[in-house]
N, C-alpha and C positions, 0 to 999 in steps of 0.2 A: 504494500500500500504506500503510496506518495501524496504526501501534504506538500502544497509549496504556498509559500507568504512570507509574511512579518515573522522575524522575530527581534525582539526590544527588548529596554530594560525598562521598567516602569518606580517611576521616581512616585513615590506615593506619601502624600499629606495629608494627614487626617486632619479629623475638624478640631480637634486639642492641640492643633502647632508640630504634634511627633511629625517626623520625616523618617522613611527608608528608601532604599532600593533592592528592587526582586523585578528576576527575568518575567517575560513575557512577549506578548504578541500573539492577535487571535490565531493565527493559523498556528506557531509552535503550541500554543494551550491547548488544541486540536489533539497536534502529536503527542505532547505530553502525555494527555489524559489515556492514549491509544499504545504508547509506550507504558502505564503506568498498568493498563488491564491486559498487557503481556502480547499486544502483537508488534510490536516491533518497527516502526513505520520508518521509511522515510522521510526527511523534511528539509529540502530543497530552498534556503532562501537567502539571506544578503548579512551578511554578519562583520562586524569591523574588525581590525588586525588592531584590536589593543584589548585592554584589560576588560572590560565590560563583556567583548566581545568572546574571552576566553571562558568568563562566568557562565554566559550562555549555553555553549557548545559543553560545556561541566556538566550545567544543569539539564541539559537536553538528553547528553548521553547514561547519564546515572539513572535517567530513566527509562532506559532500553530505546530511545530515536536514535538512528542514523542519520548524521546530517551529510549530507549529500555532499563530494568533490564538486569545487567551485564556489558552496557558500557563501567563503571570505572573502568579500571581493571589494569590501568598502574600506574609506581610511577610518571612518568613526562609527563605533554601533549608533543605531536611532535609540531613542528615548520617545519616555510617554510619561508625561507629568499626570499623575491621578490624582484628581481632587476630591478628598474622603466627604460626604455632610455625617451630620449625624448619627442617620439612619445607616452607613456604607456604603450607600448607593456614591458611585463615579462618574466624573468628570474627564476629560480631557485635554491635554494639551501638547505638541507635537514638537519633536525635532528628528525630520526622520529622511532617511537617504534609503529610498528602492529600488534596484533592480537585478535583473537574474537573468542567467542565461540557460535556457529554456533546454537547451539541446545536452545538460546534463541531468537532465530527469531522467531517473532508471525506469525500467518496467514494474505494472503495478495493475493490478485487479479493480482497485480502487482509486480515482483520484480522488481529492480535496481542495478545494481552490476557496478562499473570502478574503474579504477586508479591504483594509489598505492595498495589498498586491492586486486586487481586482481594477480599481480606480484610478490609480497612480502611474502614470508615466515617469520616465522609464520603466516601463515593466507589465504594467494594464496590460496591453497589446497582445505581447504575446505570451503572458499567461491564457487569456481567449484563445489565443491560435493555439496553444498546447492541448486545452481543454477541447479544441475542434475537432484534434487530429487523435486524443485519446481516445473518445467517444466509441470509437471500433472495438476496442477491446477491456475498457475498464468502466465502471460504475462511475458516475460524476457525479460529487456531492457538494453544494454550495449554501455559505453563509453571509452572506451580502455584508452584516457587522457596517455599518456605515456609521464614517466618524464625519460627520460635519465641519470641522473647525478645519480638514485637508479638502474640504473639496471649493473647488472654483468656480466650477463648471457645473451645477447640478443637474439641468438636463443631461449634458455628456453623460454622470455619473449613473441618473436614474435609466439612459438607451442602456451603458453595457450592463448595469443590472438588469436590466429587462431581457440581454443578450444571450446572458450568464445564466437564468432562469430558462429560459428554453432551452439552454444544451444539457442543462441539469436531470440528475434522477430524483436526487431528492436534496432539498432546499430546506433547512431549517434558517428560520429569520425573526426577529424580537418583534413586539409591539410595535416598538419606538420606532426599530427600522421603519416596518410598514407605513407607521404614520408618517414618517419624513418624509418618504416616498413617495406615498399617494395619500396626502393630509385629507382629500375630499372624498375618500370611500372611509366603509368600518372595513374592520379587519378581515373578516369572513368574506366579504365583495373581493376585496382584494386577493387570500388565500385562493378562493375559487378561480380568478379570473388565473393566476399564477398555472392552474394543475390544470388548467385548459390551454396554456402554452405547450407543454410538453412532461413537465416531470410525474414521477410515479407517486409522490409522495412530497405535500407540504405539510411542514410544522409551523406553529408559529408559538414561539415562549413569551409567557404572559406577567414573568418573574414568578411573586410570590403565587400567585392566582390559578398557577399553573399553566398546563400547555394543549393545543388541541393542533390534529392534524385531519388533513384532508387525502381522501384517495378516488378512485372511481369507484372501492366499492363502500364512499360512506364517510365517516367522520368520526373521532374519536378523540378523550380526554385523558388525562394525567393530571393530578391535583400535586399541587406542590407541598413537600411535607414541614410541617411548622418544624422549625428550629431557630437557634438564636442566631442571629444575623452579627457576621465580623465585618464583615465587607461583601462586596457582589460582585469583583475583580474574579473574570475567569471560568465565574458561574455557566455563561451561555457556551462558552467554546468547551466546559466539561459534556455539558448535556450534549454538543454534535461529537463529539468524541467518542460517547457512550453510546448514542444512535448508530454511529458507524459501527461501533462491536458489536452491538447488538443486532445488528442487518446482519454480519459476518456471521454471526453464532446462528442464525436463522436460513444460515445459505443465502442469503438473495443477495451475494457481491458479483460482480463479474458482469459484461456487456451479454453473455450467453443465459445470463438469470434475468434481465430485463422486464420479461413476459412476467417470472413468477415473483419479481418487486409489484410492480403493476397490478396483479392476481394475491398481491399481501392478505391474508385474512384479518379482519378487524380487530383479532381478539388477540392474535402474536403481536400485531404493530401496535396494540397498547399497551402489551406487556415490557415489551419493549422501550414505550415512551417512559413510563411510571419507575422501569431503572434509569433511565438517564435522568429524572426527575431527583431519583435519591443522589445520587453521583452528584449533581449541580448542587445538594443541599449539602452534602459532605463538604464540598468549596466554599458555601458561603459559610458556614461554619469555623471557618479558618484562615487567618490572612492571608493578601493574596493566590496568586493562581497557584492553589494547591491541591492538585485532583485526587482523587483515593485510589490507593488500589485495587487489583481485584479483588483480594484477601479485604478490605477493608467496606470495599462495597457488598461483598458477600452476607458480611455480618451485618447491614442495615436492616 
């Protein structure tokens, strides 16, 4: 399996003045969580030749990710200023340098493509054009994760979302996104309008309130389990971490599984939701992006 995106180090302020630093970036929080439930992923993205940059690739590999030859291709890793409130809930703020070179992606059953790497040029481009040409032989997973404060161009932004949605199999996407998106529909207009592009399988996380997903054969829920909230740094990228293992544990990876994603029965793909639901709740239980492992999701 191959994840390619962001990965950063996230400079985090809570709302009592503490400051740290802890890695991150949607798409390695992807792999993490995917290295963390024992399959081993790939994660293909843009890392800096200095100290930050060595933390990362620490933190990546300790959790069973392989980060892909070529990676380091930057002079400084990117940063992402998180601003704590009260509640956990985050803010953003960027200093970030993307791109990749597409043609050292290994082979993979699964891609994973969101975020920043989706939007952002250098690099936007042809992560799309990898995600075109994967399409033949691997499963396409996307999370849109849209950060406002980097985009310029919001229509550009909201076409290759909409691009990235039709090559996709399955799309899991937040609230928030959707409303940034398309402010003038509710969520369900939109999720539908999405699974009539092309994919087999929308999610849309609702945070606390939980998550529902849409397929052809129907619609299903997952309630979000009450626990004490540390922060919600990572939450979302746990939960598509854990949808992807959980598709994997169910067989439906692979472009020759397509028909039986598609053919998902209601009752697997909410069993399915309701773990990555616990999985997200272990993270926000915890500072920053810190996804559970198998062993520790087992016991919820």
């Amino acid at each position: 399996m191959l994840v390619v995106g962001e990965a950063l180090v996230d400079l985090v302020q809570r709302a009592d003045g503490s400051r740290h630093e802890a890695p991150g970036g949607s798409p390695a929080n992807v792999a993490l969580t995917l290295g963390r439930l024992g399959r081993h992923p790939q994660l293909l993205t843009s890392l800096g030749d200095d100290a930050r940059g060595l933390v990362l690739r620490a933190w990546l590999e300790d959790s069973g990710v392989r980060v892909s030859a070529g990676s380091a291709t930057g002079a400084h890793t990117s940063t992402a200023t998180a601003l704590l409130d009260a509640t956990g809930a985050a803010t953003y703020e960027f200093a970030l340098d993307w791109s990749v070179d597409v043609s050292l992606a290994g082979a993979a059953d699964v891609l994973h493509v969101g975020s920043v790497a989706t939007v952002i040029e250098p690099g936007a481009s042809d992560v799309a054009r990898l995600v075109e040409a994967r399409r033949a032989t691997a499963t396409i997973t996307f999370d849109p994760n849209i950060r406002p404060a980097l985009i310029d161009d919001a229509a550009a932004a909201r076409a290759r979302v909409e691009q990235l949605v039709g090559l996709a199999d399955v799309v899991k996407v937040s609230d928030e996104d959707l409303l940034w998106l398309h402010p003038d529909r509710d969520l369900a207009e939109t999720a539908a309008s999405w699974l009539a592009a092309g994919p087999a399988v929308v999610v849309v996380t609702q945070g606390g309130e939980g998550a529902f997903a849409l397929t052809a054969q129907g619609r299903v829920w997952a309630s979000a389990p009450r626990v004490s909230v540390v922060d919600t740094v990572g939450a979302g990228d746990t939960f598509m971490g854990a949808l992807i293992d959980g598709l994997i544990g169910a067989d439906l990876i692979g472009a020759d599984r397509r028909q039986a994603l598609r053919d998902v029965p209601l009752g697997v793909l909410e069993s399915i939701m309701r773990r990555s639901a616990d999985a997200a709740a272990v993270t926000v239980s915890r500072p920053g992006a810190d996804p559970p492992t198998r062993t520790e999701l087992a016991a919820v």
